[in-house]
C-alpha positions in Angstrom: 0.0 0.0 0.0 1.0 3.4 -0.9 1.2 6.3 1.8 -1.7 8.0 0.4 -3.6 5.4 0.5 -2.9 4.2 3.9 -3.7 8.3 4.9 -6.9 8.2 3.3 -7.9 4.9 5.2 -7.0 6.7 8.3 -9.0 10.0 7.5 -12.2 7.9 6.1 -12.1 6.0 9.2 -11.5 9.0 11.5 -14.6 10.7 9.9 -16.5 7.6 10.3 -15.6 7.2 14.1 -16.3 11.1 14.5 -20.1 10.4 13.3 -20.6 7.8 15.3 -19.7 9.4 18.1 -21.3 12.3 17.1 -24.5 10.4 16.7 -24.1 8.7 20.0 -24.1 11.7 21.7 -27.2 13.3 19.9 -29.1 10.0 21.2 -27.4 10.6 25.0 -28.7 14.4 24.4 -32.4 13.6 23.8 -32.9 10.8 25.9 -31.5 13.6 28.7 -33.8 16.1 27.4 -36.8 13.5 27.4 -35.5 13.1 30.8 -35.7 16.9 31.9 -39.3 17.4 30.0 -40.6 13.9 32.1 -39.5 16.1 35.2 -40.7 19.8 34.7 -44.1 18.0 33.5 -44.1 15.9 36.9 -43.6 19.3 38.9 -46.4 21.1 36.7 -48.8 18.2 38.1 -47.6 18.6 41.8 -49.0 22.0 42.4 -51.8 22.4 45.0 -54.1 24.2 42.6 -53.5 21.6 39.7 -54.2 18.4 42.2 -57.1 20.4 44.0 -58.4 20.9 40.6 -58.6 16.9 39.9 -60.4 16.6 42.5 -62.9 19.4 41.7 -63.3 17.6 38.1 -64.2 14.1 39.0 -67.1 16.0 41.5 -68.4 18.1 38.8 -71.4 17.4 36.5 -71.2 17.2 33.2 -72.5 20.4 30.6 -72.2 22.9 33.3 -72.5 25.7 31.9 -69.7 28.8 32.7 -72.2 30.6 35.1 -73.0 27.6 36.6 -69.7 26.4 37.1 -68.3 29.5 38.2 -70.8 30.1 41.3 -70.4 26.4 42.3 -66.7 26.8 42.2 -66.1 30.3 43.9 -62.8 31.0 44.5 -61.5 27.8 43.9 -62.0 28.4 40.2 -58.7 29.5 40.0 -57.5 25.6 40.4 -59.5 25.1 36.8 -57.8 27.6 35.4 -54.6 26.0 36.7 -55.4 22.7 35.0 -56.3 24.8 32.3 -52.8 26.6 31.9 -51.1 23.2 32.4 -52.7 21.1 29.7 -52.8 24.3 27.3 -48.6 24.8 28.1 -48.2 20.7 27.6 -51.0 21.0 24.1 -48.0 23.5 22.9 -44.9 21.2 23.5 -46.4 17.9 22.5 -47.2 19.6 18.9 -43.7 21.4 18.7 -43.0 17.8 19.8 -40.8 19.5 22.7 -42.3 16.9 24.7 -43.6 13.2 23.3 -47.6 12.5 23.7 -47.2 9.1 24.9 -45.4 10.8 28.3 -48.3 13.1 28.4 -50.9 10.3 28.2 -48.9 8.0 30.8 -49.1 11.5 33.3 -52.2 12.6 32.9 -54.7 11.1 30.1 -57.5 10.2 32.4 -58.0 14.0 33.8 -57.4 15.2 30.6 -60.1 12.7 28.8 -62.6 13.7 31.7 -62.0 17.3 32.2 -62.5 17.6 28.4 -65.7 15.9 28.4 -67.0 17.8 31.6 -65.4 21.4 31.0 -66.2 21.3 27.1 -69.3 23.7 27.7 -67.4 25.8 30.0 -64.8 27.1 27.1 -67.5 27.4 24.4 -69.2 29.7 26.8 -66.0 31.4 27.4 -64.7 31.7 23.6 -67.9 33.1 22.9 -68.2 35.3 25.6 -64.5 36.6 24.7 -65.4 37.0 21.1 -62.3 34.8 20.3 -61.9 31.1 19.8 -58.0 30.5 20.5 -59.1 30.7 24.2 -57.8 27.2 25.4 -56.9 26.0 21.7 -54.1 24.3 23.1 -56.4 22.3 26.1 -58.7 21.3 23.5 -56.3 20.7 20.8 -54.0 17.9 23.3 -57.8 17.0 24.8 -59.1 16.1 21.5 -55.8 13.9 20.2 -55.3 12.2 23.4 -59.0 11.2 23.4 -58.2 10.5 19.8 -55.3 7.9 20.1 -57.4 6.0 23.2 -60.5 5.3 21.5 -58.3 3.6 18.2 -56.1 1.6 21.2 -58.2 1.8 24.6 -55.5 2.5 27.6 -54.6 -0.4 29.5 -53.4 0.2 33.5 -50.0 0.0 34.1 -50.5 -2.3 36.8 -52.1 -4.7 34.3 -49.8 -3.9 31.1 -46.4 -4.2 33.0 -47.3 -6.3 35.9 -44.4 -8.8 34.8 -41.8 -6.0 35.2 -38.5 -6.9 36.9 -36.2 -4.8 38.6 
């Protein structure tokens, strides 16, 4: 072999180590920045007003109207306006896709499911009210695909889909 050959074996193969690596580190990078979206969303659903606000939805009737709902609430409608501000920030990253919509569904797709279905006359009221639609666009948006993806493959408990998980 020639010296310029044996150079040019060397440079091809330093180039091709160099992308691996550099592709190996692009993975560690997103799985780290899956990592730190996982977290901040787990501190958005830890706040008093967001959990007081779960509670709130699974006593509330359905089709309240805005009126209705916000004499029953009081003061404590500030925890639905929480939940809405939480799921309308998370509606915004899952579409940038700043955050995946399968971690979203794991957190949080049986609040979201129900407080769509109960709160649903609540924004119309609003948007209509407000003379603008993009109130909540973002809530309604994640609402509508997360309901979307469960009724084509119903949700299965974690306790029942990985109940064979090892340590």
């Amino acid at each position: 072999m020639t010296l310029p050959i044996v150079i040019s074996m060397i440079s091809t193969t330093a180039i091709v180590t160099g992308v691996f690596f550099a592709l190996l580190q692009l993975r560690l990078m997103n799985r780290q920045r899956a990592r730190e979206s996982a977290l901040q969303m787990l501190h958005s659903f830890r706040t008093p007003d967001f959990l007081e606000a779960i509670n709130i939805v699974f006593d509330l009737p359905e089709n309240l109207s805005r009126r209705e709902l916000e004499e029953r609430l009081g003061n404590k409608m500030q925890c639905i306006l929480v939940l809405f501000g939480t799921f309308e920030s998370l509606g915004i990253l899952v579409y940038r896709r700043d955050i995946d919509i399968e971690m979203v569904e794991d957190f949080s797709s049986g609040i979201l499911i129900l407080s769509g279905r109960k709160l649903r006359r609540y924004i119309d009221e609003y948007r209509k009210t407000g003379n603008r639609e993009t109130y909540y666009e973002w809530y309604q948006w994640l609402h509508e695909q997360v309901a979307r993806r469960e009724a084509a493959n119903p949700s299965v408990p974690a306790f029942v889909a990985h109940k064979d998980w090892r340590e």
